[in-house]
DSSP file (Angstrom, degrees, kcal/mol; ACC not computed):
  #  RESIDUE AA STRUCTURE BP1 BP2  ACC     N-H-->O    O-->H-N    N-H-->O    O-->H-N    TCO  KAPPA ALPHA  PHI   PSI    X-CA   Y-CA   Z-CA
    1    1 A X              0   0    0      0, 0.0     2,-0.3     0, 0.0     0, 0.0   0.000 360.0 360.0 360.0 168.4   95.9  130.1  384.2
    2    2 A X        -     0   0    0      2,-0.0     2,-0.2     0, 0.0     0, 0.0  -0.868 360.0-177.3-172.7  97.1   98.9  130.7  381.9
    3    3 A X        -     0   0    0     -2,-0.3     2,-0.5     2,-0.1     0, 0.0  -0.669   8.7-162.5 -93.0 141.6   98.9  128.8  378.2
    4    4 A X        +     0   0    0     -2,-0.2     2,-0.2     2,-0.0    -2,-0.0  -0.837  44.7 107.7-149.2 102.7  102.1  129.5  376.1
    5    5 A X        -     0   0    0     -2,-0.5    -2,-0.1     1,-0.1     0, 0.0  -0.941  67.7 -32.9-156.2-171.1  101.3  128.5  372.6
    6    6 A X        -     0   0    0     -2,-0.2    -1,-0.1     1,-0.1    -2,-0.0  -0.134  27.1-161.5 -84.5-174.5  100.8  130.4  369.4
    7    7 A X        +     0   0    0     -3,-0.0    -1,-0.1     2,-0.0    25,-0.0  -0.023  22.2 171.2-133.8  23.0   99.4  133.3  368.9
    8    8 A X        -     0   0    0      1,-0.1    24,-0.2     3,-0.0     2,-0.1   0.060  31.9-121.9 -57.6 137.6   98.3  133.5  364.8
    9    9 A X  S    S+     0   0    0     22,-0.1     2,-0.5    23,-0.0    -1,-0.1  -0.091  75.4  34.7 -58.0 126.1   96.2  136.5  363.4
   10   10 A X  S    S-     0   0    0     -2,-0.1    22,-1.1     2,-0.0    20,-0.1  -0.827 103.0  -8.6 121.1-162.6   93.0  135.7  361.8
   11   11 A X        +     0   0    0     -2,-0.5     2,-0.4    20,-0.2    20,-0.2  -0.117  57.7 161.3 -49.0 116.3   90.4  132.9  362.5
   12   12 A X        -     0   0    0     18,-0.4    18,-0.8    -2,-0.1     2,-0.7  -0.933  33.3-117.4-160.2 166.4   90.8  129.9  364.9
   13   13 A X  E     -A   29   0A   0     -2,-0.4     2,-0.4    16,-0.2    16,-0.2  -0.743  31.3-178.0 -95.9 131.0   88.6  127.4  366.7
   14   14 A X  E     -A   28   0A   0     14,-2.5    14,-1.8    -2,-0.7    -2,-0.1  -0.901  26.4-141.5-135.6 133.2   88.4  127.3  370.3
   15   15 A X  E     +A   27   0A   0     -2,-0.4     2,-0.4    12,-0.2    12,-0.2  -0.121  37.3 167.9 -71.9 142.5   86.7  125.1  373.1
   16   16 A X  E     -A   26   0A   0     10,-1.3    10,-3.1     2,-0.0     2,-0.2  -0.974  24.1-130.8-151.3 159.0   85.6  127.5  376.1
   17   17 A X  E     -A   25   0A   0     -2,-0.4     2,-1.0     8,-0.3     8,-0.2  -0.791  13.9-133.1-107.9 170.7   83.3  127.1  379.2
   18   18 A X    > > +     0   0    0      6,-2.0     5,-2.3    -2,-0.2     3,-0.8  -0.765  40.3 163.8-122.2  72.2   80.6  129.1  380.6
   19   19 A X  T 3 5S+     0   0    0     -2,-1.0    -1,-0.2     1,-0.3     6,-0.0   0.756  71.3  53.6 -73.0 -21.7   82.0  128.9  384.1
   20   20 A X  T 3 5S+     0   0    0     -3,-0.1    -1,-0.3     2,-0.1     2,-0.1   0.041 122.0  25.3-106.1  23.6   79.9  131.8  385.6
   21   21 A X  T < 5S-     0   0    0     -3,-0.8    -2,-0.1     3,-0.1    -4,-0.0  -0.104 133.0 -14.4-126.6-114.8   76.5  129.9  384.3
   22   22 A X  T   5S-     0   0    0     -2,-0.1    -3,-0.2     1,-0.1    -2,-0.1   0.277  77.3-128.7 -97.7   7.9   75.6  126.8  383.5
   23   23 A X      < +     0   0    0     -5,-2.3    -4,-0.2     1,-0.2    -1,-0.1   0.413  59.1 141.4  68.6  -9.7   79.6  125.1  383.4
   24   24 A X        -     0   0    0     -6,-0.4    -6,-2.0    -7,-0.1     2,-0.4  -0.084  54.6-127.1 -72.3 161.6   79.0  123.5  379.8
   25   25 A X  E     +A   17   0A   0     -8,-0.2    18,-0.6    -7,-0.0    -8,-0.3  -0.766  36.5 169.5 -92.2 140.8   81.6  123.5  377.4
   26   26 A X  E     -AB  16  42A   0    -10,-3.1   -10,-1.3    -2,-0.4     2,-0.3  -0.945  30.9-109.2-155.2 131.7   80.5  125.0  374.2
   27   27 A X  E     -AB  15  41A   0     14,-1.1    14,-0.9    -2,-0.3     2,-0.6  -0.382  23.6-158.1 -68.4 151.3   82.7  125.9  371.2
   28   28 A X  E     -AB  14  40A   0    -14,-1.8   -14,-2.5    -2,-0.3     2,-0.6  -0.824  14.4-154.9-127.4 147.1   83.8  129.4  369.7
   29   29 A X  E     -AB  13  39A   0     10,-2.2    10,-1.9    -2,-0.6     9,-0.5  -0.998  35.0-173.7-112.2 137.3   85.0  130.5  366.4
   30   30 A X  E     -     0   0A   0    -18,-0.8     2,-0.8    -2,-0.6   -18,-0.4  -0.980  29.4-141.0 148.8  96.6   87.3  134.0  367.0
   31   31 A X  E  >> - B   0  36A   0      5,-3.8     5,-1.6    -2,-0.2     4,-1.3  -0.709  14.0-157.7 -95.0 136.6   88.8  136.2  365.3
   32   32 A X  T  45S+     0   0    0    -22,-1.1    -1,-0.2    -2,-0.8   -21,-0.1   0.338  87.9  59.7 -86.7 -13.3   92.3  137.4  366.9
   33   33 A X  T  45S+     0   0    0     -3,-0.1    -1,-0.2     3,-0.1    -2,-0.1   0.907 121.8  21.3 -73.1 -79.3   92.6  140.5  365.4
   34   34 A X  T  45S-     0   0    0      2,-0.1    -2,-0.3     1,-0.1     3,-0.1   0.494  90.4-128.0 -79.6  14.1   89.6  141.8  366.8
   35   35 A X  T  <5 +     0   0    0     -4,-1.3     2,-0.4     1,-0.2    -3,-0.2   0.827  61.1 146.4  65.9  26.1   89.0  139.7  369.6
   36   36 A X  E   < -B   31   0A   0     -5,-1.6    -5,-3.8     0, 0.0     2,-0.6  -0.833  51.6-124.0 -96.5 127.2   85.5  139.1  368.1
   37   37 A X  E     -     0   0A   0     -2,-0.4    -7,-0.4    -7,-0.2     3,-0.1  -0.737  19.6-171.1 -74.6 115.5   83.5  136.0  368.4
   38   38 A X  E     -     0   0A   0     -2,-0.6     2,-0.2    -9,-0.5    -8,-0.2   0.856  65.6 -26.3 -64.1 -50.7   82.5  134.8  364.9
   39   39 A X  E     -B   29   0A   0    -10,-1.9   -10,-2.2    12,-0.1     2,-0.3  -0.841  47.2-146.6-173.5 134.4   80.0  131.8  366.1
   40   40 A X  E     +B   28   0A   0    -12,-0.2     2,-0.4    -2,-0.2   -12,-0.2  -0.862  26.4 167.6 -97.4 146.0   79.6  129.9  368.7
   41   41 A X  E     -B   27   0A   0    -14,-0.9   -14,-1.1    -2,-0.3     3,-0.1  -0.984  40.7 -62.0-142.2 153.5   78.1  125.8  368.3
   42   42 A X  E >   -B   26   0A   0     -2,-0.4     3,-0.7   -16,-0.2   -16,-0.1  -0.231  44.0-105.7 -21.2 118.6   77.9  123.0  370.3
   43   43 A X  T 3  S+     0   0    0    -18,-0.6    -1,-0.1     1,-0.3     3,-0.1  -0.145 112.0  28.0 -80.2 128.6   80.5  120.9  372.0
   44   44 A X  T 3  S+     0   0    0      1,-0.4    -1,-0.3    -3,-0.1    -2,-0.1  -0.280 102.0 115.3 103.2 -58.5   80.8  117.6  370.1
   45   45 A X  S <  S-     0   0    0     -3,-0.7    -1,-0.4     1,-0.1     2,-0.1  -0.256  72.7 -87.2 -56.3 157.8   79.7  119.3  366.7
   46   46 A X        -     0   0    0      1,-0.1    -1,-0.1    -3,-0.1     3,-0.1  -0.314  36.2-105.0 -67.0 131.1   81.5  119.7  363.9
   47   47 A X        -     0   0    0     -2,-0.1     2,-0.4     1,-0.1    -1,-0.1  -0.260  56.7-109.0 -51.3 137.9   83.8  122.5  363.2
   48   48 A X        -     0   0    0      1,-0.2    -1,-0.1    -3,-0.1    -3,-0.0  -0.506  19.3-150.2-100.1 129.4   81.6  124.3  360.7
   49   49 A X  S    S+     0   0    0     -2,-0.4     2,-0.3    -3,-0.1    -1,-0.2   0.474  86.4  45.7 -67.7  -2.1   82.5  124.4  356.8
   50   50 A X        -     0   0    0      2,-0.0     2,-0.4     0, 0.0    -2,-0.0  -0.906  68.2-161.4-135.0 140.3   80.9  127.9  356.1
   51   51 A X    >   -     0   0    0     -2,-0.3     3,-1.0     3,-0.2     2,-0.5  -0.976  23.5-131.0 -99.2 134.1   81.5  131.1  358.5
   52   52 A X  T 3  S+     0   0    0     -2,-0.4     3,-0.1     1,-0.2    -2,-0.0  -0.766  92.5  15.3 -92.4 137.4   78.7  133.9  358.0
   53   53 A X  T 3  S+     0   0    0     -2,-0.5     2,-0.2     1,-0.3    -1,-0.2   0.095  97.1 113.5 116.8 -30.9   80.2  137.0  357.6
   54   54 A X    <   -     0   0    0     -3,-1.0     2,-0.3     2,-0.0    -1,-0.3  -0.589  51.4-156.1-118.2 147.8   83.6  135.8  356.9
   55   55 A X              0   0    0     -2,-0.2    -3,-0.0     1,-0.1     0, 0.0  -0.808 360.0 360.0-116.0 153.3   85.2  136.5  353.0
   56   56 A X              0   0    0     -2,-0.3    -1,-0.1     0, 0.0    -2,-0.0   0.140 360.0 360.0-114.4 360.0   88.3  133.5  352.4
């Protein structure tokens, strides 16, 4: 697949599925710099108001 939208550094929320398991959809919070997953939560939950780890 091939998305062309932006590309901003730093934190962002994104839906992904777990195609080579169980197929659910599950959200991931990401950081873009390092390509590091911050937390992942449940699809349907709320984006979450606190990140552990993460300094604002």
């Amino acid at each position: 697949f091939f998305f062309i939208r932006s590309n901003p550094k730093g934190i962002i929320y994104e839906r992904w599925r777990h195609m080579h398991g169980c197929a659910r959809f599950f959200n991931a919070v990401r950081d873009t710099v390092t390509d590091k997953f911050v937390m992942t939560y449940k699809a349907g939950e709320p984006k979450p108001s606190k990140l552990p780890g993460v300094a604002k």
